[in-house]
C-alpha distance (Angstrom), angle and dihedral (degrees) to the residues before:
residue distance angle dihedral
X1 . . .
X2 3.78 . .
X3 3.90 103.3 .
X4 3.73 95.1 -167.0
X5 3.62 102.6 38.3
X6 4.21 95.0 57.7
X7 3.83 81.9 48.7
X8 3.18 102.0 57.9
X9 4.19 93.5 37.6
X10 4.16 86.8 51.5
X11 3.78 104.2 43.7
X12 3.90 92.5 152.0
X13 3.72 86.1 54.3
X14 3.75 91.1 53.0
X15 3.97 88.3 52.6
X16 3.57 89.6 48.6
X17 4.24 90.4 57.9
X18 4.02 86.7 43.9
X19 3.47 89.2 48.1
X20 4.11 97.7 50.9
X21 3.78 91.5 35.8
X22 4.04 88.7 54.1
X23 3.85 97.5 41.6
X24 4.09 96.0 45.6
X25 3.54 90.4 39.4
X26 3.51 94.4 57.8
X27 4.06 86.2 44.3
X28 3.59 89.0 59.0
X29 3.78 93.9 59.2
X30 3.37 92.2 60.1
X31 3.87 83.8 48.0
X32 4.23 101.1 54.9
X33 2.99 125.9 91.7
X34 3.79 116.9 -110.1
X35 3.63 124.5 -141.4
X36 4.06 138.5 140.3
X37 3.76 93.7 -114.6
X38 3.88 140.5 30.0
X39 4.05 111.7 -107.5
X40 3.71 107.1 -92.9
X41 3.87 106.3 -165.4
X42 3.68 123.6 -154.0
X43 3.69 110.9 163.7
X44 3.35 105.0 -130.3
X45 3.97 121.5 168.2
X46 4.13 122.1 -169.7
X47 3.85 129.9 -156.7
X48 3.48 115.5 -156.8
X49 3.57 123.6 -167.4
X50 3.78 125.8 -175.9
X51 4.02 127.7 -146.3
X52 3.52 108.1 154.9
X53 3.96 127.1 -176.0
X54 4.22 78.8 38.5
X55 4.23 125.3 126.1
X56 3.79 102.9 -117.6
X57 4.09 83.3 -117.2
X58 3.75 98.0 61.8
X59 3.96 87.7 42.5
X60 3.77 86.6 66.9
X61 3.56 95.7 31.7
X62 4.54 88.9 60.3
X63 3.64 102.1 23.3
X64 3.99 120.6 9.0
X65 3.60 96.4 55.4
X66 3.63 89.7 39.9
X67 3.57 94.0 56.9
X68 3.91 97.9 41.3
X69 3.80 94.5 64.2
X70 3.81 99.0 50.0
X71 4.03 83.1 40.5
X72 3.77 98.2 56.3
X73 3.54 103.2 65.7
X74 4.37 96.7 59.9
X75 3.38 113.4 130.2
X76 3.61 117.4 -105.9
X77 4.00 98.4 14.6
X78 3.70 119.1 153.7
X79 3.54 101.1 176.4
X80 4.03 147.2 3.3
X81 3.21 122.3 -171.2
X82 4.28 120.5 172.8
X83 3.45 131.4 -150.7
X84 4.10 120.0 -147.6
X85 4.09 122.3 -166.4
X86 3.56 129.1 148.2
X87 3.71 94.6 -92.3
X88 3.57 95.7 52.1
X89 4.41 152.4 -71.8
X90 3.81 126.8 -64.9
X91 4.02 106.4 -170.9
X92 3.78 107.4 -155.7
X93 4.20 111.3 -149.4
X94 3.79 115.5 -167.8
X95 3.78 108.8 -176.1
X96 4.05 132.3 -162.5
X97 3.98 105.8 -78.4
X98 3.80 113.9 -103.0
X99 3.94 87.3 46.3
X100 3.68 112.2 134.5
X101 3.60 108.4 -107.4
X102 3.72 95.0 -152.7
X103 3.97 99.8 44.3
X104 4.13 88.5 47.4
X105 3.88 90.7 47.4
X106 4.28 87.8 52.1
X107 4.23 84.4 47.1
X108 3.17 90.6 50.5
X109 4.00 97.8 54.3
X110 3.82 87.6 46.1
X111 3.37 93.5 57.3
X112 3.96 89.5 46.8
X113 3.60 94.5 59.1
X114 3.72 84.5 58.5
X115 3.68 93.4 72.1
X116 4.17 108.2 112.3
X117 3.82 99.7 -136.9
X118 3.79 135.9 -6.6
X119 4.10 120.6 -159.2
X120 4.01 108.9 -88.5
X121 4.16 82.7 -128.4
X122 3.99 97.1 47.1
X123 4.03 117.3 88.4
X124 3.34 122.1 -125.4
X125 3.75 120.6 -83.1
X126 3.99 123.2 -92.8
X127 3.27 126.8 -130.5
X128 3.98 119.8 -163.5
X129 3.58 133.5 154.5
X130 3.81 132.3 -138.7
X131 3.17 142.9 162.2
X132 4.40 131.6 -135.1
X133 3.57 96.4 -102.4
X134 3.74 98.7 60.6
X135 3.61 95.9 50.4
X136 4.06 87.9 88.9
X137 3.68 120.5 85.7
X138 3.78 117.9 -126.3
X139 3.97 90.0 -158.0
X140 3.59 143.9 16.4
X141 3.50 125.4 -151.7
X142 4.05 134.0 -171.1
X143 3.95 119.4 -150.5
X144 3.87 104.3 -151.5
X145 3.66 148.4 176.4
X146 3.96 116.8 -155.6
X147 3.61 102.8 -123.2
X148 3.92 92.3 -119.4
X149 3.84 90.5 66.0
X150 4.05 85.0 41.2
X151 3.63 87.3 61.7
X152 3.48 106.2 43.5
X153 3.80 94.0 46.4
X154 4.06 81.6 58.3
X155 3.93 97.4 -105.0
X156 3.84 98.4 -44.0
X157 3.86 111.1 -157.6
X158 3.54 109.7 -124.7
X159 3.68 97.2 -167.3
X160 3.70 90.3 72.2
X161 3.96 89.6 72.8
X162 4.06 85.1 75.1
X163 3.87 97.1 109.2
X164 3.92 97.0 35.7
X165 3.68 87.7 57.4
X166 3.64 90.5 42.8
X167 3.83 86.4 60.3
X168 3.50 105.4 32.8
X169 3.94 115.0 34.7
X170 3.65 100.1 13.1
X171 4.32 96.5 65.2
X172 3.99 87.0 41.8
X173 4.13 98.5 53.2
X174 4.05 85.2 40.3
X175 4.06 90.7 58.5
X176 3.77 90.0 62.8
X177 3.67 118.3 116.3
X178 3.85 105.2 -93.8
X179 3.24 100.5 3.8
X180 4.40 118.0 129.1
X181 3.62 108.9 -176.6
X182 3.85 142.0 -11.9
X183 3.93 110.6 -151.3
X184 4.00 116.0 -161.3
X185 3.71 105.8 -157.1
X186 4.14 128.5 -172.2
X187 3.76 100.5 33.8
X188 3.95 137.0 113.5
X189 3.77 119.8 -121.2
X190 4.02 118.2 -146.5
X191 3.58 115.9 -93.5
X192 3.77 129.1 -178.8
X193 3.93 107.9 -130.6
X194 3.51 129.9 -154.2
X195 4.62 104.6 -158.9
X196 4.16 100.0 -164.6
X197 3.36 113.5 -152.6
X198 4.24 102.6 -143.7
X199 3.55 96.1 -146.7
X200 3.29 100.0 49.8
X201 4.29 92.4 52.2
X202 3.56 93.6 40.1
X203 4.04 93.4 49.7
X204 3.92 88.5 52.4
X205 3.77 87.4 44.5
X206 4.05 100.4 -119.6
X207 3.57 120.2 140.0
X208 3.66 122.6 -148.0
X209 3.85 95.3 -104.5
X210 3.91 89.8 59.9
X211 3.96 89.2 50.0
X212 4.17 88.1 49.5
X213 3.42 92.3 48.1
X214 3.59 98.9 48.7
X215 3.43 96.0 47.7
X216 3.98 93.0 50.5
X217 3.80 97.3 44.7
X218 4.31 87.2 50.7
X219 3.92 91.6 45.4
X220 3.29 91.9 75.4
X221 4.20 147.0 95.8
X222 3.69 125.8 -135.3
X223 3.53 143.0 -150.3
X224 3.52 113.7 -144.0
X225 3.80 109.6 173.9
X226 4.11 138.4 -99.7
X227 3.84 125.1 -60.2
X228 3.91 113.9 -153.4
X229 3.40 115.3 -130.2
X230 3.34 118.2 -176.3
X231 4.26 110.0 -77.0
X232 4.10 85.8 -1.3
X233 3.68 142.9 57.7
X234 3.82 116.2 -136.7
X235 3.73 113.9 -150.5
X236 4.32 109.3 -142.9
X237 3.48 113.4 -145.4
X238 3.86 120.1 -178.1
X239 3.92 111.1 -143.9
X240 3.63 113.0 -143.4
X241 3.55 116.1 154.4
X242 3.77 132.0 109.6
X243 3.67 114.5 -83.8
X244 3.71 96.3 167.9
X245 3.81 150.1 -13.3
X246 3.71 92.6 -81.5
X247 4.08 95.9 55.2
X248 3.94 82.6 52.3
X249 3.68 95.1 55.7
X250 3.70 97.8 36.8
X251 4.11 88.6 64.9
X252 3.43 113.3 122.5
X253 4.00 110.4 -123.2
X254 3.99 96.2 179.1
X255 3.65 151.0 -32.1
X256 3.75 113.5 -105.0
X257 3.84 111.9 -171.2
X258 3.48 82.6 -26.6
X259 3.99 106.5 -50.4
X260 3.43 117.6 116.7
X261 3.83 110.0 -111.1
X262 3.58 104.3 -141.2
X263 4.25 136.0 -159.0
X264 3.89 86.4 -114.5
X265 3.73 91.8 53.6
X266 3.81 96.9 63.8
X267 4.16 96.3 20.1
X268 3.53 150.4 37.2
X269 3.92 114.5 -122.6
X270 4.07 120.8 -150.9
X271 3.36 152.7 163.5
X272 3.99 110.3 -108.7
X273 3.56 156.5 145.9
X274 3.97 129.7 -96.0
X275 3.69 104.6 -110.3
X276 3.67 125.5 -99.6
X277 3.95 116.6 -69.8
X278 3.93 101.0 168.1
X279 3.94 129.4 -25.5
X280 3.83 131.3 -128.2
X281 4.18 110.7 -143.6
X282 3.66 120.6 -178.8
X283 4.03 118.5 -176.9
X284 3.61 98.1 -83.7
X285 4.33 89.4 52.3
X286 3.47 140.4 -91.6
X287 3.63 105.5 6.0
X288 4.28 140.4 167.6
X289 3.97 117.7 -113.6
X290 4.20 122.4 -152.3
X291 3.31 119.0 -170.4
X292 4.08 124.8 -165.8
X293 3.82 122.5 -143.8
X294 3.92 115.0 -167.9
X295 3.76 122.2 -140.4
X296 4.02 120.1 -109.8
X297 4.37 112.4 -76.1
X298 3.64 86.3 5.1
X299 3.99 109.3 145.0
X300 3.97 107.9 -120.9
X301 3.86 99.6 -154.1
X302 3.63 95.8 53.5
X303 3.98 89.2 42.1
X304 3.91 90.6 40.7
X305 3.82 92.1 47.0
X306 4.41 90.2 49.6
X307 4.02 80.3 48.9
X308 3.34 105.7 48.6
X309 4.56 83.4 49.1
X310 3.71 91.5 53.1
X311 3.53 98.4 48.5
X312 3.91 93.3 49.6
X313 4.36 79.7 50.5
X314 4.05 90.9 45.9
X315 3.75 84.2 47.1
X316 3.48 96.0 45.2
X317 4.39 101.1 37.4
X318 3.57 105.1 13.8
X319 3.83 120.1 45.7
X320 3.99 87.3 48.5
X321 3.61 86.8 71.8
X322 3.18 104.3 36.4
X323 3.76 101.9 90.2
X324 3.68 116.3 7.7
X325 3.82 98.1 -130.9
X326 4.30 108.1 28.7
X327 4.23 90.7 29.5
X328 3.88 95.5 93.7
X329 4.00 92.6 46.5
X330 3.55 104.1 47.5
X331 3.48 120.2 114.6
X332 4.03 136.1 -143.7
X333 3.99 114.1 -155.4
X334 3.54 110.4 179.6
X335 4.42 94.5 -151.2
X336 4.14 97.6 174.5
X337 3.66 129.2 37.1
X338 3.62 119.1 167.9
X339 3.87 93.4 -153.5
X340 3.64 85.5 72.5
X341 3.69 93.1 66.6
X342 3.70 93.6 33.7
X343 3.94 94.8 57.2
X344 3.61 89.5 43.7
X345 3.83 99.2 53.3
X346 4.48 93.2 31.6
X347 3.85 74.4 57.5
X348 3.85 102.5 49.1
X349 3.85 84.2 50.3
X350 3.40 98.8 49.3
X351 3.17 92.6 55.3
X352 3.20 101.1 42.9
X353 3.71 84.9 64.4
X354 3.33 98.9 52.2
X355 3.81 92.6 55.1
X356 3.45 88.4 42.9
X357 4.26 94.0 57.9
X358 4.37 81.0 37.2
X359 3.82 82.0 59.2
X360 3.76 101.1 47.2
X361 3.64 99.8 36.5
X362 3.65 78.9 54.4
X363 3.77 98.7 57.0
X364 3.80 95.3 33.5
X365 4.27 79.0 63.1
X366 3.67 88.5 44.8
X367 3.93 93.2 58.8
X368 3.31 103.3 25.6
X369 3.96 95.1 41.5
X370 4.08 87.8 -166.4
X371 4.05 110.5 106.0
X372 4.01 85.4 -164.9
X373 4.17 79.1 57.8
X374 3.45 93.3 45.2
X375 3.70 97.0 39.7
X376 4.34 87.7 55.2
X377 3.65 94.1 47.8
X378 3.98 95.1 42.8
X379 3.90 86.6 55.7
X380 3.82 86.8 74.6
X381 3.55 102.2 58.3
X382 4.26 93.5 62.7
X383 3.60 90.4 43.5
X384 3.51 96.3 45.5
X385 3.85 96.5 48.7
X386 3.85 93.8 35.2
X387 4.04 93.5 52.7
X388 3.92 89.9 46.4
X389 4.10 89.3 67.0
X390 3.75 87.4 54.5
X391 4.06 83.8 48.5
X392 4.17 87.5 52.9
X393 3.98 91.5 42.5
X394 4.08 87.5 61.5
X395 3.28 94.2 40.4
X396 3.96 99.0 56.8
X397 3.82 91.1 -119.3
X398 4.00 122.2 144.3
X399 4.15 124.3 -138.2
X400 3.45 111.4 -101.2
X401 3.35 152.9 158.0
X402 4.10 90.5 -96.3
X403 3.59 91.8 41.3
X404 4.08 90.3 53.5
X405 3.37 93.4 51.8
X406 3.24 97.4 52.4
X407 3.99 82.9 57.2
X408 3.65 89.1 58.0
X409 3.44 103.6 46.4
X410 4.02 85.9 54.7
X411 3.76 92.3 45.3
X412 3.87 87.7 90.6
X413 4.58 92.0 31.7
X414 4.13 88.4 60.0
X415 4.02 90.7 61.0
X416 3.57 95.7 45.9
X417 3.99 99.1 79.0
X418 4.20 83.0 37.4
X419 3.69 93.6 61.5
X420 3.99 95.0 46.3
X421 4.04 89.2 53.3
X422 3.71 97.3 40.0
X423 4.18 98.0 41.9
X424 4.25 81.1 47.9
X425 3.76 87.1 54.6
X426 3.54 93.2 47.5
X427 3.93 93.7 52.1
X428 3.29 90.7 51.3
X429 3.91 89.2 46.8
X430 3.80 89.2 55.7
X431 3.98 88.8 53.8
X432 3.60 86.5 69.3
X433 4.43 96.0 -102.9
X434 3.82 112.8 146.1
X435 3.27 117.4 -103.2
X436 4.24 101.4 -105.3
X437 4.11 79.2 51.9
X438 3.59 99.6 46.0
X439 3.68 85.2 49.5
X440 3.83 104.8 54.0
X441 3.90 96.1 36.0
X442 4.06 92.9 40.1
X443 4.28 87.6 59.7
X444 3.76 94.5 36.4
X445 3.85 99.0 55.0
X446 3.85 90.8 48.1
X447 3.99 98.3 31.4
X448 4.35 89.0 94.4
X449 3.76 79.5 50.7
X450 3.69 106.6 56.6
X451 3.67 92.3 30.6
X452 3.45 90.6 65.9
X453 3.39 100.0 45.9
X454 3.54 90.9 47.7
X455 4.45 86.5 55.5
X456 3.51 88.8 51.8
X457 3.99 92.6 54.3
X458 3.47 88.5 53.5
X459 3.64 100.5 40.5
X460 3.85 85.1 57.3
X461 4.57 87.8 57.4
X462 3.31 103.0 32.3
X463 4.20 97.6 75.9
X464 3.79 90.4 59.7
X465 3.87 77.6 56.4
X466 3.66 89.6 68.0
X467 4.08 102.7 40.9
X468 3.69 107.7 100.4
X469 3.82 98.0 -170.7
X470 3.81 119.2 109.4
X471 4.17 88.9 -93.0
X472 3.89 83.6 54.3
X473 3.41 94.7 58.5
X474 3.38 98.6 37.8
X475 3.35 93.1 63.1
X476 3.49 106.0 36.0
X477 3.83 97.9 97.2
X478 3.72 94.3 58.8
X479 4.14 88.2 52.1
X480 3.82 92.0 50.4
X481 3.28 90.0 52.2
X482 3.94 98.9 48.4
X483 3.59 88.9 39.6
X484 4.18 90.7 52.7
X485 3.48 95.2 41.0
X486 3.76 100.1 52.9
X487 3.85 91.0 42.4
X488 3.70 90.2 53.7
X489 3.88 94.1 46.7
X490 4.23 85.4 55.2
X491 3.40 88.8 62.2
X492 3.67 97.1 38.7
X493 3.84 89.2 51.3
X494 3.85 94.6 52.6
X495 4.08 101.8 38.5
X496 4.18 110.3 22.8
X497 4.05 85.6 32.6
X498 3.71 101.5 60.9
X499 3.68 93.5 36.6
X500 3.67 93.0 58.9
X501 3.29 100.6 43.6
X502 3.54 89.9 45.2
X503 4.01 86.7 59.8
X504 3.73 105.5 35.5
X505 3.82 112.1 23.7
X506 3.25 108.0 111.6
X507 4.22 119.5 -145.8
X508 3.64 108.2 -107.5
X509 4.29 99.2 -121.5
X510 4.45 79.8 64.9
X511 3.64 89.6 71.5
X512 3.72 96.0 79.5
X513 4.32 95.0 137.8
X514 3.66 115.9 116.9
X515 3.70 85.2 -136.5
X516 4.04 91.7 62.8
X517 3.45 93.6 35.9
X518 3.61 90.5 58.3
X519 3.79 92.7 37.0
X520 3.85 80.3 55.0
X521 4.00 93.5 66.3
X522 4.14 84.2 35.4
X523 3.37 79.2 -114.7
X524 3.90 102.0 -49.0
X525 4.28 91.4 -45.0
X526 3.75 83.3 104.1
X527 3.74 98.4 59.7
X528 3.98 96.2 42.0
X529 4.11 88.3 49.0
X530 3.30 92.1 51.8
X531 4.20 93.1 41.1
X532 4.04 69.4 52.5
X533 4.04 96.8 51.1
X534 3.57 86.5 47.9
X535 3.74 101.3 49.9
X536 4.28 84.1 52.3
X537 3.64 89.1 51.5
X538 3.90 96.6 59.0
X539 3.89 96.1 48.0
X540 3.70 90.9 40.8
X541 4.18 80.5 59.9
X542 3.94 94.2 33.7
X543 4.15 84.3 59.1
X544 3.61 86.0 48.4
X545 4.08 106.3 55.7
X546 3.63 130.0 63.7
X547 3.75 128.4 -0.5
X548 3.76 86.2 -25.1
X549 4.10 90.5 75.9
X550 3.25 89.5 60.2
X551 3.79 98.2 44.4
X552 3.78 117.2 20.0
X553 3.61 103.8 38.3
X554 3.66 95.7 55.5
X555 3.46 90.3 45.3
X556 3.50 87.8 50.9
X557 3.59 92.3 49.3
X558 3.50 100.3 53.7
X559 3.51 99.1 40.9
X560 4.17 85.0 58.3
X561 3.86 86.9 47.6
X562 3.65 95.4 56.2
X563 4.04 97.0 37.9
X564 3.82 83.6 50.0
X565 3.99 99.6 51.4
X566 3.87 92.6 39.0
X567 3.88 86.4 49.8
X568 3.82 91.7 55.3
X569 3.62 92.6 46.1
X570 3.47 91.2 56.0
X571 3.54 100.4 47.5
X572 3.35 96.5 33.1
X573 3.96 106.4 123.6
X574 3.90 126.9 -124.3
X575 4.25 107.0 -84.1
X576 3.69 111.6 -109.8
X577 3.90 144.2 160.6
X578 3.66 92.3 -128.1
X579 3.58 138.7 -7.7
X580 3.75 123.1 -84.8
X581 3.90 103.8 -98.9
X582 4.25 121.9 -149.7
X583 3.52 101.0 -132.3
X584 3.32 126.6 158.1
X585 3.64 103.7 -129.8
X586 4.23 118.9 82.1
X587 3.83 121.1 -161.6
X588 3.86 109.0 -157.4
X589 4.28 105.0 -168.7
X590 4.11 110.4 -157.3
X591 3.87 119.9 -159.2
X592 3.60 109.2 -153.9
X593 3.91 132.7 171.4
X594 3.65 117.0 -76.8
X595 3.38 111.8 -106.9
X596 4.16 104.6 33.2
X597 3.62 120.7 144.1
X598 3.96 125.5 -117.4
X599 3.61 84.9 -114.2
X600 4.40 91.3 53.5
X601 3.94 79.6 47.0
X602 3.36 101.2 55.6
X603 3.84 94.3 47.6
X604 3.41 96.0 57.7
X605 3.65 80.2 45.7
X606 3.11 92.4 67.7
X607 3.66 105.2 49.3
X608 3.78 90.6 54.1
X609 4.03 83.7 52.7
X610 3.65 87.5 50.7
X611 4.50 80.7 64.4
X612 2.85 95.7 51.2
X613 3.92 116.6 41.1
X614 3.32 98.8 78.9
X615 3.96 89.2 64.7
X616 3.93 93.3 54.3
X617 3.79 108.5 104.6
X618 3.97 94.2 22.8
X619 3.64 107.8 133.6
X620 4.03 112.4 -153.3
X621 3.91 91.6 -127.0
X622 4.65 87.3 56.2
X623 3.53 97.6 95.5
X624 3.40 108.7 168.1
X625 4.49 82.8 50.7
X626 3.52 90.1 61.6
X627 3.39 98.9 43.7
X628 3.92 92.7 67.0
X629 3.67 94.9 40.7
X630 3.73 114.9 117.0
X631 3.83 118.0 -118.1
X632 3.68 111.6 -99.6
């Protein structure tokens, strides 16, 4: 079937398939997914074992160890790497890519329940799977109380509010479309204590071992079978555990000539707070951070724009009640969101490709000095670029920065195999063809031509297609879209080409204006450049004949060789992975001695604070501010 001929004989149809091509294209960018980067999956899975109360020695001693060896031995397993704190182990397994998440998280449970013996006081381990791109929060967000309201509530401890958040605003924020996991760091969770007073166990002759035990084996409910009872059986359950601080002291430790020896005998039994493992501090005080991690392909404006309306409703509904007395003055400040960043740099590109078409439609009217020409060829940028979303809608990609500049770098590929067709065509136009003639012969003579450059293009993509390593994906948005765009502009070139210029170019005796004429000779630049072309020519072949082949020219040659290879290693940029981004968001690590206290922490703490305060409040536009600021 001749391609080019039907074309040009059903130019309405051709519309038509612009048309559709434009409209759902432009539906499917509503439709992706936007994010800053392509998904990069590692499968990673973590097993997280609590112990709390526990040296960071005798955690690895009972459980780390424990868990390592039974570990070790799942199939496909690249890496483990474990964790050890005093409140318990997280073992982190990253396994080769193309492993089945699923099937490695069941081996990984098998292998579990191969470990000998777990501490009666240590939870069971949890298993959860993620993958690299989700470890990145989308948003940051401080939980504060102005230090006015501190102070007149008597130095109210924020970090207390740890497990009404966890019940109140952390389950809300996770129901939102897209969203994985909210994290609340720096607070305290509640914690019923048990303060032994020695002398009081050891003069009733308990050890501390009886006292644990009893308190484990009451805290507890039982089953205790089914009662028939006439037409139904009634299933007895004995309720045991702790309701409150008085069903802890009540417990019965031991009989001493034949008292009861209670908890409250020996101890005092309250209502408390686990003790301080790390602190959160924002720039009005001690604060609470939250942190939001977004699920895998989910689209960040939409989730960041549900976020950003149920915070203002947590602000407004729930923190009021959460605590009778601090509720109505605390604060959310919402200090990262990634949308920032990702507006700014979807912007950059898009504009980038828009002065990038600016700047070839404005060449393509420089040497072609036809606007009809011009207008034809321009025609396949849009529908080149536009169809390509469509192309990363099917193929499950997201828009990002990788995948837009991958659109910009083809903005100037998809007019390539245009401008071979079209300045065909207009040979042949010169010769006299008409223009339906022109047309079909023009794009058939050169169709071999441009359809093998167009192969070659792709063949150059589509290996990075192929790699499955992190680079691989990385990169494999800005190949798709290459490799779509440039296949879309082949069949531009060879169906919406011809038909246009089978309808609007004009033949070349109907441009009789003075106006085109001189716009022909771009006003007389095109006879001086190529006076200028012509003058290169003959010293190019002056350098060429005689003795001066044999002495200029490689003179010449080497001297451009050199200038060339010291230029590029000059310019030549600093190597890196990826290019330094501008977020707004700084993570500072600190290594400190094992062992230091929360309270050693926090002084030194403080003396880094003391750096840095005079830099809060600086806006990058208050010159004469940063000026006198001290260097860090």
């Amino acid at each position: 079937m001749d391609l080019i001929r039907l074309a040009i004989s059903k130019p309405v149809s051709v519309a038509v398939g612009v048309v559709m091509v434009v409209m759902f294209g432009l539906i499917g960018v509503g439709a992706i997914p936007i994010q800053l980067t392509p998904n990069v999956d590692r499968p990673i899975i973590t097993v997280t074992t609590n112990w709390p109360g526990r040296t960071p020695e005798e955690i690895v001693d009972r459980i780390t160890k424990e868990q390592e060896e039974v570990l070790k031995n799942v199939e496909n397993l690249k890496s483990m790497r474990s964790v050890t704190s005093d409140t318990g182990v997280t073992v982190t397994l990253e396994f080769y890519l193309g492993t089945e998440i699923d099937r490695a998280r069941l081996e990984v449970s098998d292998a579990l329940r191969r470990v000998p013996d777990y501490p009666e006081d240590a939870t069971e381990p949890v298993i959860q799977a993620s993958e690299g791109s989700n470890e990145n929060a989308i948003a940051w967000i401080m939980i504060e109380l102005p230090p006015e309201a501190r102070e007149a509530l008597g130095g109210f401890d924020i970090t207390t509010l740890q497990d009404d958040l966890d019940r109140e605003v952390k389950p809300y924020l996770e129901r939102i479309p897209g969203v994985a996991q909210v994290n609340i760091f720096g607070g305290r969770p509640r914690e019923m204590q048990v303060l032994i007073d020695p002398v009081a166990l050891a003069q009733r002759g308990i050890t501390y071992d009886r006292l644990i035990t009893a308190l484990r084996a009451e805290n507890r409910d039982v089953a205790a079978g089914a009662v028939p009872e006439g037409k139904r059986d009634y299933r007895i359950r004995v309720m045991g555990k702790y309701r409150s601080a008085e069903d802890v002291a009540a417990t019965v430790i031991a009989h001493q000539n034949g008292d009861p020896v209670r908890v409250a005998d020996v101890a005092r039994v309250r209502l408390g707070y686990d003790r301080p493992r790390g602190f959160v501090r924002s720039v009005h005080g001690p604060a609470l951070a939250m942190n939001v991690i977004r699920q895998n392909d989910a689209n960040v404006m939409d989730l960041m724009a549900e976020l950003r309306r149920r915070l203002a409703q947590v602000q407004r509904d729930v923190l009021p009640r959460i605590h009778p007395d601090a509720g109505p003055h605390l604060r959310l400040r919402q200090v990262y969101d990634e949308t920032t960043y990702i507006a700014s740099s979807i912007d950059l590109v898009v504009q980038n490709l828009w002065v990038g078409g600016s700047i070839a439609a404005f060449v393509l009217l420089l040497f072609l000095r036809s606007f009809i020409a011009t207008g034809v060829i321009a025609v396949a940028i849009p529908i080149s670029v536009i169809g390509t979303f469509l192309a990363l809608l099917g193929l499950g990609r997201t828009l990002n920065v990788v995948s837009l500049a991958g659109l910009a770098f083809a903005v100037g590929m998809v007019v390539d195999n245009a401008i071979v067709v079209l300045e065909n065509i207009d040979r042949r136009r010169s010769m006299g063809e008409s223009a339906t003639v022109a047309a079909h012969r023009g794009g058939r003579e050169v169709f071999g031509a441009i359809l093998a450059s167009t192969l070659t293009t792709v063949a150059v993509f589509v290996p990075i297609l192929t790699i499955q390593e992190e680079a691989g994906q990385l990169f494999r948005d800005i190949s798709l879209a290459i490799v779509a765009s440039v296949s879309l502009s082949l069949i531009v070139s060879v169906t919406v080409i011809p038909a246009a210029c089978a309808m609007w170019l004009p033949e070349h005796h109907m441009m009789r204006s003075r106006l085109l004429r001189s716009f022909q000779t771009l006003f007389g630049l095109a006879p001086a450049l190529a006076r200028l072309v012509d003058a290169a020519g003959r010293a190019m072949l002056w350098t060429m004949t005689g003795w001066r082949g044999w002495t200029i020219r490689p003179a010449l040659i080497l001297l451009l060789t050199a200038a060339s290879l010291v230029g590029a290693v000059k310019l030549m940029p600093d190597l890196d992975y990826l290019p330094a981004g501008n977020r707004n968001l700084v993570f500072g690590g600190l290594l400190i001695p094992p062992g230091y206290s929360v309270e050693q922490t926090g002084s030194i703490a403080d003396r880094i604070e003391d750096h840095i305060r005079p830099y809060v409040g600086v806006g990058p536009g208050d010159d004469d501010r940063l000026a006198a600021l001290p260097p860090i």
